[in-house]
N, C-alpha and C positions, 0 to 999 in steps of 0.2 A: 720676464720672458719665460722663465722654466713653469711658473705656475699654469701661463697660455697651454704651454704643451701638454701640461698633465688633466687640466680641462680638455680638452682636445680629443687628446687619447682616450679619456673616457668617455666623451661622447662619439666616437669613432667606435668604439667598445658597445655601446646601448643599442647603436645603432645594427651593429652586426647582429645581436643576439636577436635584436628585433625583425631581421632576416630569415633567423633559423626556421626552418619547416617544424609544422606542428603536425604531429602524428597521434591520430585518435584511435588508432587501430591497438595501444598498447604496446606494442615492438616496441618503438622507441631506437633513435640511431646516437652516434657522436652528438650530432649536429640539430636534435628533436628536442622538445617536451614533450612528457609522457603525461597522456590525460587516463588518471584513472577508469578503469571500468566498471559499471555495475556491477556491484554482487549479486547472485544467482544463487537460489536454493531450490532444491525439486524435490517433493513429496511422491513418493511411488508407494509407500505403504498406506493402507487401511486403519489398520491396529494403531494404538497409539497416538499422544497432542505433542505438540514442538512447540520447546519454550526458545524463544529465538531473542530474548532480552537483553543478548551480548552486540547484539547487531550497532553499528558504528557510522552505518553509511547507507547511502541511497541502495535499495537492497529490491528485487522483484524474486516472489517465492509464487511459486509454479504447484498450482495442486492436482497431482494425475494421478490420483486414486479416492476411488469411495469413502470417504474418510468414516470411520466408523460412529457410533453413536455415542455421544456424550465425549467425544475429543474436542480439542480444539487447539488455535494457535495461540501464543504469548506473543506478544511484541513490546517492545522496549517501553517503559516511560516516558515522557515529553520532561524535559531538562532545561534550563538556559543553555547548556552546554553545545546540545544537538539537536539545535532550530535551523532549517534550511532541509535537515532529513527527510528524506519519500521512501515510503515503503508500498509495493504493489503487491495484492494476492488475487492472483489471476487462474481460476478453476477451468480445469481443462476436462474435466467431469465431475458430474452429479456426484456431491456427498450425499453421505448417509445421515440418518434423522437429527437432530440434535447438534448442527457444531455450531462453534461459536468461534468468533477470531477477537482477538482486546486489548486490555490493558485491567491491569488491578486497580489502580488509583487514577489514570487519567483517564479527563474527560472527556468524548467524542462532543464536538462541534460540527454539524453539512447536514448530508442531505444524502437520501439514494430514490435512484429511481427502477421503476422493474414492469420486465413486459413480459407479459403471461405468457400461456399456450398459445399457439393460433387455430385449435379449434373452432371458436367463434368468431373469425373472419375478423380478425382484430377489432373487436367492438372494443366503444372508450372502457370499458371494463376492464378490460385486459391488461390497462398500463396501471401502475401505480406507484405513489410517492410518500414519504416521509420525511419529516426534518427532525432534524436534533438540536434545541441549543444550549447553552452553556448550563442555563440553569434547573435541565431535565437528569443532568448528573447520568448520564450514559455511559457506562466503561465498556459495552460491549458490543457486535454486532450479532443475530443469531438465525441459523439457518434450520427451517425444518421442512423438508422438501412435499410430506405430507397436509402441512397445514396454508392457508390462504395467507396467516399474518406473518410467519417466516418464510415467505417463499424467496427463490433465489437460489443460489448456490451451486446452479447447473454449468456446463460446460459455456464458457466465453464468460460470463460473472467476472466485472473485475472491481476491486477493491482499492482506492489509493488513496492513504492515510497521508500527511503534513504535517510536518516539527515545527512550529510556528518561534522557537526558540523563548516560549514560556513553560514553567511549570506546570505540568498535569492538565496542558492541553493540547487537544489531535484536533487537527481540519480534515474532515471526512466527504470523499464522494464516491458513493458505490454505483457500478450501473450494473444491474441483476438482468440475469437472464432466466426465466420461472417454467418449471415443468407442468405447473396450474392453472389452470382458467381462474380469473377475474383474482389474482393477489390484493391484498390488503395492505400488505408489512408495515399492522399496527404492534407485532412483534417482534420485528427487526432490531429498532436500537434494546437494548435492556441495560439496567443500576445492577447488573451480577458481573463479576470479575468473570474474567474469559476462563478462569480456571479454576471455576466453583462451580 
């Protein structure tokens, strides 16, 4: 009889918690689960690359400054550890000539796609695409807003990397938004560490 009861109470117990209101806003009450937030990072300088390789968690970095020439961003390695991670780099204006976002040793795996000027009344010229796969050995993505084969990088550009939870591999899909008529980005992926 006393075992009935303590089955009982516990299931009386699962049942309430399974009750409690879930709170996504972060606050969090008595009576909630607290569902982490996004981490958030905003680039407002120019000058200077962000080694962001401490990152832990689903993370969107915000780029609203011209970033200057030959910077760039780091991001984490791909690990068994932090497979399920997304990282998003979303430019909120035109960098400047030369950056790069990556990894030293892992490998980009995807794809990006990019839509030029619309000077030319969007001819099929204007869109274009690249793939990367495993074994073109890719650590990097690279933006050069003067040249056809880096283009990209302008305001709305967004970047969203996948921890696939292997070693030294990224699932890549960029969608570029290009200051150029007719892009190529036979330059886009590159075998140089984001911080060479």
């Amino acid at each position: 009889m006393g075992t009935k009861r303590v089955g009982l109470a516990r299931t009386q117990a699962l049942l309430q918690n399974l009750k409690r209101s879930v709170d996504f806003t972060g606050g969090g009450t008595a009576n909630s689960t607290i569902i982490k937030k996004n981490n958030f990072k905003y680039i407002t300088t120019a000058a200077g690359s962000h080694d962001y390789t401490a990152l832990d968690g689903d993370t969107t970095i915000l780029i609203n400054a011209a970033k200057a020439d030959g910077t760039y961003i780091l991001l984490p390695e791909a690990t068994t550890k932090n497979g399920g991670m997304n990282l998003k780099v979303i430019f909120g204006i035109a960098v400047a000539d030369d950056f790069a976002v990556g990894f030293v040793t892992s490998v980009i795996q995807g794809g990006a796609t990019a839509i030029g000027d619309t000077n030319e009344a969007n001819a099929p010229t204007d869109i274009a695409t690249a793939i990367a796969d495993a074994g073109d050995s890719f650590n990097s993505v690279r933006f050069n807003l003067d040249t056809v084969a880096a283009a990209g990088g302008t305001g709305g550009s967004v970047l969203n990397f996948w921890y696939p939870g292997v070693a030294n591999v990224i699932l890549y899909r960029g969608s570029l938004i290009s200051e150029i008529d007719d892009p190529t980005l036979t330059g886009h992926f590159s075998t140089t560490a984001a911080n060479a």
